[in-house]
C-alpha positions in Angstrom: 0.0 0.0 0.0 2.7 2.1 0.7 4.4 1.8 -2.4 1.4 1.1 -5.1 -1.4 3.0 -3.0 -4.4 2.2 -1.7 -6.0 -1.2 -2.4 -9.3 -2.6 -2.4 -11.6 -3.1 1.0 -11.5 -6.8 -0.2 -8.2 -7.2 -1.1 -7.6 -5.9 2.7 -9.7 -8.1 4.1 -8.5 -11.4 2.1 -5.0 -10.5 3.2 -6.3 -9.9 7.0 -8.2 -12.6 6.7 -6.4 -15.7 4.8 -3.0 -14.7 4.7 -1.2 -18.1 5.5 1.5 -16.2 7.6 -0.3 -13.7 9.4 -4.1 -13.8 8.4 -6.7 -14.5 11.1 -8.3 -17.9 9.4 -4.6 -18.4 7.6 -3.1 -18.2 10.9 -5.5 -20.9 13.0 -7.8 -18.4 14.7 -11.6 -19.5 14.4 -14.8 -20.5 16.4 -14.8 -22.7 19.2 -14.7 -22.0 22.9 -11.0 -21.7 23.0 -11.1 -19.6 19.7 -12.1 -16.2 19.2 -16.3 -16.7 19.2 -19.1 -19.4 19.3 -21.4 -20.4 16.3 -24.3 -22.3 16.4 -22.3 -25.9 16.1 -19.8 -24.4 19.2 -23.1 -24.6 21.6 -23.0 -28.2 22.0 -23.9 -31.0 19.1 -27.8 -30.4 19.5 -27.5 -28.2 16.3 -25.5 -31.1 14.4 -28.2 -33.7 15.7 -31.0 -31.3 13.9 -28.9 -30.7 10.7 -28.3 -34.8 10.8 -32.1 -34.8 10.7 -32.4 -32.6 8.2 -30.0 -34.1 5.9 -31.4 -37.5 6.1 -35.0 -35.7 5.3 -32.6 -33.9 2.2 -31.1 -37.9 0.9 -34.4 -39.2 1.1 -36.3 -36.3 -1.3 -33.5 -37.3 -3.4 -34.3 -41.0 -3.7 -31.6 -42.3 -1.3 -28.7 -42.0 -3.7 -24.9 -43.7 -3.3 -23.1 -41.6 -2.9 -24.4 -38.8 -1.3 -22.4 -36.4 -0.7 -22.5 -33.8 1.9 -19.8 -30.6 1.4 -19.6 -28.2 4.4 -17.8 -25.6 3.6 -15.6 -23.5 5.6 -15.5 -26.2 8.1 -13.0 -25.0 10.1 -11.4 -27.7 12.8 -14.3 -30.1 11.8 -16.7 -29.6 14.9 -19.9 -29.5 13.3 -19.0 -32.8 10.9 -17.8 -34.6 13.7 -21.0 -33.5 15.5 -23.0 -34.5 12.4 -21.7 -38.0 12.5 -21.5 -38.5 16.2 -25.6 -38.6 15.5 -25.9 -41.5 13.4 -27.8 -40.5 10.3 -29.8 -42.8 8.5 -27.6 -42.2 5.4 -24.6 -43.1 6.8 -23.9 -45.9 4.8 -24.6 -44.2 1.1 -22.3 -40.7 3.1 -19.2 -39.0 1.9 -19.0 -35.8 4.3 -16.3 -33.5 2.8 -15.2 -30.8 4.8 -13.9 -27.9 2.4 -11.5 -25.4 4.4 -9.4 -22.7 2.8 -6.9 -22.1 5.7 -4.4 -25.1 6.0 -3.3 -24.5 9.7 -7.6 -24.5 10.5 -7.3 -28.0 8.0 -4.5 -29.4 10.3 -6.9 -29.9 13.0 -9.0 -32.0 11.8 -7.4 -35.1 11.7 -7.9 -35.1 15.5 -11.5 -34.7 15.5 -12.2 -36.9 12.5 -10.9 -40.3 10.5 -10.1 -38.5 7.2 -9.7 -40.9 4.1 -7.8 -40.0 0.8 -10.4 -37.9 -1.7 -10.4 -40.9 -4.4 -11.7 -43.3 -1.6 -14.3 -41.0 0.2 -15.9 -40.2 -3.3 -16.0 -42.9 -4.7 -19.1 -45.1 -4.9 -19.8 -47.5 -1.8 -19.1 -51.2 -2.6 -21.6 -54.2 -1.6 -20.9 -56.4 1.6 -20.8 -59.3 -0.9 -18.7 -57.7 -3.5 -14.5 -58.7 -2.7 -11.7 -56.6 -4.2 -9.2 -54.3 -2.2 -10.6 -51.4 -0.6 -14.0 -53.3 -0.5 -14.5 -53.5 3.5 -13.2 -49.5 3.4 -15.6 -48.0 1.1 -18.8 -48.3 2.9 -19.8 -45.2 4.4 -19.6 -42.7 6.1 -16.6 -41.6 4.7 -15.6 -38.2 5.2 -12.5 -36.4 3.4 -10.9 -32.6 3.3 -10.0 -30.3 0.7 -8.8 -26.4 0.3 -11.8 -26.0 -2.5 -15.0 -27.7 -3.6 -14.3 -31.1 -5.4 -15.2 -31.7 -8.4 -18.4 -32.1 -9.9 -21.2 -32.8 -10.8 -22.3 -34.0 -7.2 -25.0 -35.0 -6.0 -25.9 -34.1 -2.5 -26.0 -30.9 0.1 -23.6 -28.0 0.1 -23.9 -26.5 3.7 -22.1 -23.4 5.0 -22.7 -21.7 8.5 -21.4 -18.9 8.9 -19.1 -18.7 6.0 -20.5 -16.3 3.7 -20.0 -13.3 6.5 -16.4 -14.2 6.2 -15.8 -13.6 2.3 -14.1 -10.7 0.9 -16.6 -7.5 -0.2 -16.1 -4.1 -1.9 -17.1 -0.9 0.2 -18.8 2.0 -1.1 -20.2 5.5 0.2 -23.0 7.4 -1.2 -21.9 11.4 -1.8 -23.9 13.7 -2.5 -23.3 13.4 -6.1 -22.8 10.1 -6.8 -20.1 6.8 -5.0 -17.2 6.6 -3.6 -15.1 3.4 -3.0 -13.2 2.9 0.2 -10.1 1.8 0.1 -7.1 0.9 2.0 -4.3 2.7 2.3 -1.1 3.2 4.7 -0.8 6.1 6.8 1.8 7.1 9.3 0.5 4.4 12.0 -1.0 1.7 9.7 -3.7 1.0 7.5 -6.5 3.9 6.6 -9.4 4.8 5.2 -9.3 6.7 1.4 -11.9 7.6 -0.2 -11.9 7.6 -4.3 -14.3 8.1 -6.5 -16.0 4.6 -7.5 -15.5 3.5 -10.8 -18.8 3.6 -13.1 -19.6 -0.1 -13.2 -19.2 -0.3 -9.1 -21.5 3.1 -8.9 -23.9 2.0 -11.2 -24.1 -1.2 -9.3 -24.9 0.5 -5.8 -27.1 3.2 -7.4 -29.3 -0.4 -8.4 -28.9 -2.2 -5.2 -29.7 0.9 -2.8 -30.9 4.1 -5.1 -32.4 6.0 -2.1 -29.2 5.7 0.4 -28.6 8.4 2.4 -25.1 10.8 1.8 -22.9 9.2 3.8 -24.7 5.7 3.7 -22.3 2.5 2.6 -23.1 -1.2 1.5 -20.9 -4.1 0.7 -20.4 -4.9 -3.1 -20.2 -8.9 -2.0 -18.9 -9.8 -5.3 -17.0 -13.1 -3.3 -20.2 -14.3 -2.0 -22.2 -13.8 -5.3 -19.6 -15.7 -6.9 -19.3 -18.7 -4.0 -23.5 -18.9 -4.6 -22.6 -19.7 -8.7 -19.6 -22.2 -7.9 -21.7 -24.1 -5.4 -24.5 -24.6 -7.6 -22.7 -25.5 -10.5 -20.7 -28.1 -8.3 -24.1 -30.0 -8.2 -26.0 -32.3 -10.3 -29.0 -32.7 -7.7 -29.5 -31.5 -4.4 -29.2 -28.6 -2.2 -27.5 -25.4 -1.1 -27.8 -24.7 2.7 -26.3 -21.3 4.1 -27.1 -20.1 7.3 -25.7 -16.9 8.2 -26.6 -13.2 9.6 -28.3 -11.3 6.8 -30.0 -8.2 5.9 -30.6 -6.1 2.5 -28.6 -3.4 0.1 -31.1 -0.9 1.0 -31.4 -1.5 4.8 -27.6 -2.0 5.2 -26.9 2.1 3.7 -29.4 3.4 6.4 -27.7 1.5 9.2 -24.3 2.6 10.5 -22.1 0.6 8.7 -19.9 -0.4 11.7 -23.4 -1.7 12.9 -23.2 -4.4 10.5 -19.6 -4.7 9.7 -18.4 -6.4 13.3 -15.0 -7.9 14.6 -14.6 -10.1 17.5 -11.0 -11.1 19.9 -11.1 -13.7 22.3 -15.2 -13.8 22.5 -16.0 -10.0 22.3 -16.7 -7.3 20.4 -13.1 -6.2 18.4 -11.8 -3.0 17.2 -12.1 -1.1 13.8 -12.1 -3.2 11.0 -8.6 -1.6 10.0 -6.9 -2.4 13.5 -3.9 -4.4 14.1 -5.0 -6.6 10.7 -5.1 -10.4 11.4 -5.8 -10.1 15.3 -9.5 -10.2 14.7 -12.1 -11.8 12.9 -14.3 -8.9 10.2 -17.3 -10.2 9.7 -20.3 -8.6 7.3 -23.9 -9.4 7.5 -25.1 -10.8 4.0 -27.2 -9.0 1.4 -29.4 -11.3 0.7 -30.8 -9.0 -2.3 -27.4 -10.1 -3.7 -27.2 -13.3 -4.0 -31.2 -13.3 -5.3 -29.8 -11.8 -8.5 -27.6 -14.8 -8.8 -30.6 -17.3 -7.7 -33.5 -17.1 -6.2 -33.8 -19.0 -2.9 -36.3 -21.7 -2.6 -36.4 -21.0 1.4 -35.7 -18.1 3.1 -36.3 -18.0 6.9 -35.3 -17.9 10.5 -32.9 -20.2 12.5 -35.2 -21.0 14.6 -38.1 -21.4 12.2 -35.4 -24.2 9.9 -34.7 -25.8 13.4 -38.4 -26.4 14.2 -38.8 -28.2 11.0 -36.4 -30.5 11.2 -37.8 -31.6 14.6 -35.6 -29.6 17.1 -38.8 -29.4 19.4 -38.6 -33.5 19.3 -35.3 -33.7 20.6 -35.8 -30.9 23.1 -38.4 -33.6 24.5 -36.5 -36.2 25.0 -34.0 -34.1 26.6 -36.5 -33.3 28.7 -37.9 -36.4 29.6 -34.4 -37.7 30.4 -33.4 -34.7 33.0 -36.6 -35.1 34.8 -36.0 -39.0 35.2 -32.5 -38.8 36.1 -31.7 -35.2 37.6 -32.6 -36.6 41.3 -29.4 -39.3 40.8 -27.6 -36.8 39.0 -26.2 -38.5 36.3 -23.7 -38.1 33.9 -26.6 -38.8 31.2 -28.8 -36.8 32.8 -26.7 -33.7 33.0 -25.7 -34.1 29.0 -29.9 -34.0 28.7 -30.1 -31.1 30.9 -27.9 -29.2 28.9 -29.2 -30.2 26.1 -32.1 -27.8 27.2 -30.2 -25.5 27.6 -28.3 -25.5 23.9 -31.8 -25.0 22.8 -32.8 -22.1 23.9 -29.8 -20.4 22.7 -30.5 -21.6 19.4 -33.6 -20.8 19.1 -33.4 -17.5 20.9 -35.1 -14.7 19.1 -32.7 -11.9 20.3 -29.5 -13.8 19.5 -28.6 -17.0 17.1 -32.3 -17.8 16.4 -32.8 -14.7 14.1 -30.0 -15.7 11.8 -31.7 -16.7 8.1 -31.5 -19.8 6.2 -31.4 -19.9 2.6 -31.7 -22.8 0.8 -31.4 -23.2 -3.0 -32.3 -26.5 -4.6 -30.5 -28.0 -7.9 -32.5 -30.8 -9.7 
């Protein structure tokens, strides 16, 4: 920046983001309650135990096919697969669970969570018990594998992402008076810095569309990276579903909202500094423009956390839980104390002041 001027809010945040060296993802920081914030799978497995119902609900609308294929992506130290499994789905047999995760130090954790096969074996096609050859016995499922991108297609199956969408790259503009600017990055006499420039036509003609009546001063996100995730993700897939569950709002919404409002960072489980502060010590998260992505597909389904939660039988579960705690909490159990909790990993998915309101979109390829 100092020598070629100011760059790009996305090409700042990539860097502060993904660098390998010193970018917050490149560098191992994440989720988790030894990381830097909690996500819905970081609560306890009840949300994997739901999602396990969901995607057995998502193999059979597809006719029970082998192999299905389930890609999380930005799975991080593999928390929520190794959840997902820990429940048992139905499909296990016909599953190839790939976790797809750009940072390699966030991909060197896995290993410890989960039994990772080799790419070839986990997607290839599961063998009959009657069937002999080498590698018969090891390609029955579930087999679950990693990569830095999306395998290859065409797939059939679920692409799933939490929380990952809020984490890619965007442009930043600022309505004037007059017209947009674009703010950059550049390098002042204690680090990085706000510049304003004036946005070039194509990125002002593309705001003036996505908010026309934003107030001076008023910004939005150009998420160009997200837009373009949305396309790869469907075009990975033969049949079956896109799942993305994530914070979200609207172009128009976002410019009448103080942009630090929905552009947030969090260190060490609170609220961070500026988005421009000490670059990789934080994760920068943005809330998703939903309006966005509809110009690159419509969503099938479009609706709360909680609401996606209750139809996949989350209230179910919460009963058994509760069933379990009132037979065993006078003995005090070990058993009884997981159902107890339990309870209490419910309500904070659900609740409608914290991870309950987040949206989820779903998409469906046939």
């Amino acid at each position: 920046m100092a020598r070629a001027g100011p760059i790009p809010f996305a090409e700042y945040l990539d860097l502060a983001l993904y660098d390998p060296d010193g970018g917050f993802f490149g560098a191992g920081g994440g989720a988790g309650r030894e990381g830097h914030f909690l996500t819905s799978p970081e609560v306890g497995p009840l949300f994997a135990a739901v999602l396990a119902r969901a995607i057995d609900g998502w193999w059979a609308d597809l006719g029970r096919p082998d192999p299905f294929v389930v890609v999380e992506a930005g799975a991080g130290t593999g928390s929520l697969a190794r959840d997902v499994l820990a429940a048992g789905p139905r499909c296990g047999p016909a599953l190839r669970y790939v976790l797809v995760e750009r940072s390699d130090a966030l991909r060197g954790h896995q290993a410890g969570r989960l039994s990772l096969e080799v790419p070839a074996l986990a997607l290839g096609p599961s063998v009959p018990d009657d069937e002999d050859g080498p590698g018969a016995a090891q390609a029955s499922g579930p087999l679950t594998t990693s990569l830095p991108s999306f395998p290859a297609g065409p797939l059939t199956g679920v692409i799933v992402a939490n929380e990952l969408l809020d984490n890619l790259a965007f442009l930043l503009l600022e309505r004037r008076s007059d017209g947009w600017d674009e703010v950059r990055v550049g390098w002042g006499a204690d680090g990085p810095v706000e510049v304003l420039v004036p946005a070039a036509a194509e990125l002002a003609a593309e705001a003036g569309v996505l908010a026309p009546a934003a107030p001076v001063g008023g910004r939005i996100p150009l998420q160009r990276d997200a837009a373009t995730w949305l396309r790869e993700a469907a075009s990975a897939l033969e049949r079956g579903r896109i799942v993305v569950v994530d914070y979200a709002d609207a172009s128009p919404s976002l410019a009448r909202r103080p942009w630090r409002d929905w552009v947030r960072t969090y260190r060490g489980h609170q609220r961070g500094g500026h988005p421009l502060d000490d670059p990789g010590s934080q994760d920068i998260t943005c809330e998703v423009a939903v309006d966005q992505l509809v110009r690159v597909r419509a969503p099938l389904a479009d609706r709360s956390q909680a609401e996606f939660l209750s139809a996949h039988g989350i209230e179910e579960l919460v009963a058994g839980a509760r069933s379990g705690w009132l037979e065993g909490a006078a003995a005090g159990t070990l058993e009884a104390l997981r159902h107890k909790s339990r309870l209490g990993e419910a309500a904070a998915l659900v609740d409608p002041t914290g991870l309950g309101t987040f949206r989820v979109l779903e998409w469906v390829i046939d």
